[in-house]
C-alpha positions, 0 to 999 in steps of 0.5 A: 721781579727779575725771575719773575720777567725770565720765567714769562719768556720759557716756552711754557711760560705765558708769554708763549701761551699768549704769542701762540694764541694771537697767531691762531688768531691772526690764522683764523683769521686770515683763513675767514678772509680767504673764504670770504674772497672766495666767496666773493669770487665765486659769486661774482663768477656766477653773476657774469656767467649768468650775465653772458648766458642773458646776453647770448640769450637775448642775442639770439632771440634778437636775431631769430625776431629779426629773421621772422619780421623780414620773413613777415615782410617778405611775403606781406602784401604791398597795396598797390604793387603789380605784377607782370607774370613769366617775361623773357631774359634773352640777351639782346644788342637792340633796343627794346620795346617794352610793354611798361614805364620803365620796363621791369624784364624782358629781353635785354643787354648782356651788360648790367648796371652797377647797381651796389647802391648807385645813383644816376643822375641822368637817363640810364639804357633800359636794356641794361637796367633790366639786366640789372632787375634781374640779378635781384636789384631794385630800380628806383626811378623818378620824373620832374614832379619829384621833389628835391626832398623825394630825391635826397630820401631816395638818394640816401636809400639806395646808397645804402642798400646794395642791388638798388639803383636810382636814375630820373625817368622823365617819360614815366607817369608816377612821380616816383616808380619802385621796379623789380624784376617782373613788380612796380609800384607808384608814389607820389612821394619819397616818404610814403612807408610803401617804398621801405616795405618795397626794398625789404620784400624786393631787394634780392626777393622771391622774384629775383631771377639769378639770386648772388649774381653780381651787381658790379662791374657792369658799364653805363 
């Protein structure tokens, strides 16, 4: 029996035969795994690839359906808007007669209203205004049928949007009057969907007479 046991551990003996199989098959083994990860890696490789291609994908489209719905809204009609035609832009220092409640261009003060999303809380210089119309803003102005309610919306509106103003208006007709250069509409209240379709196609629109030009620094 003691021969027997030394002979097993000859390198040409069983037990050599058997430690070098469970090592080939510790090896095969290993290298099942490794193609597996691998595998693994790569498929999931693929799926975040094709997840960021979607992604970017979709962004774009996104981005080019936004364009085309402010482009659409943009040249869409707005029942109710008027339109005064060519009116002038000298700088002035007196006052203005305008032909319109509140006026919407003409002549006016060489000095524009802040107008980066600022509300007035009272009465601001026609002359200034107008100024301000011509750099792209929209003036919202409202008289003493306006409700609380009409002021807070409208308020929230134009604190948000840049090149928009708001001041009260008490000589006008309308409750509410939306003015650009050379274009008004009136409402009778703040949630008519008109004054949205207003900001959209006028803020820095078609009629704006020196589009980019500051909206800040001006003087009350």
């Amino acid at each position: 029996m003691g021969s027997a046991s030394k002979q097993s551990n000859k390198p040409g003996g069983k037990g050599g035969v058997d430690r070098r199989t469970r090592i080939a098959e510790l090896r095969a083994a290993e290298q099942r795994r490794d193609r597996r990860n691998k595998v693994i890696a790569s498929v999931a490789a693929g799926v975040l690839v094709i997840g960021a291609i979607a992604t970017g994908t979709w962004f774009v489209m996104d981005q080019n359906q936004k364009k085309k719905d402010r482009e659409a809204a943009a040249n869409a009609d707005i029942p109710g808007v008027k339109t005064f035609g060519d009116l002038s832009r000298n700088h002035v220092k007196d006052k203005v007669n305008y032909p319109m409640t509140p006026p919407v261009g003409g002549d006016h003060n060489a000095v524009w209203l802040d107008c980066m999303g600022h509300v007035y809380d009272k009465p601001v210089e026609n002359e200034r205004a107008v100024h301000s119309l011509e750099h792209g803003a929209v003036w919202v102005t409202y008289n003493g049928k306006a409700t609380a309610d009409d002021i807070k919306i409208l308020t929230d509106k134009v604190k948000a949007t840049p090149y928009s103003l708001m001041s009260p208006y008490p000589d006008e007709q309308g409750t509410i009057t939306l003015n650009a250069w050379s274009t008004q509409l009136i409402v009778d209240s703040a949630s008519d969907p008109r004054v949205n379709q207003f900001f959209t196609k006028y803020v820095q629109g078609k009629q704006t007479q020196e589009p980019g030009a500051s909206c800040t620094m001006g003087e009350m």
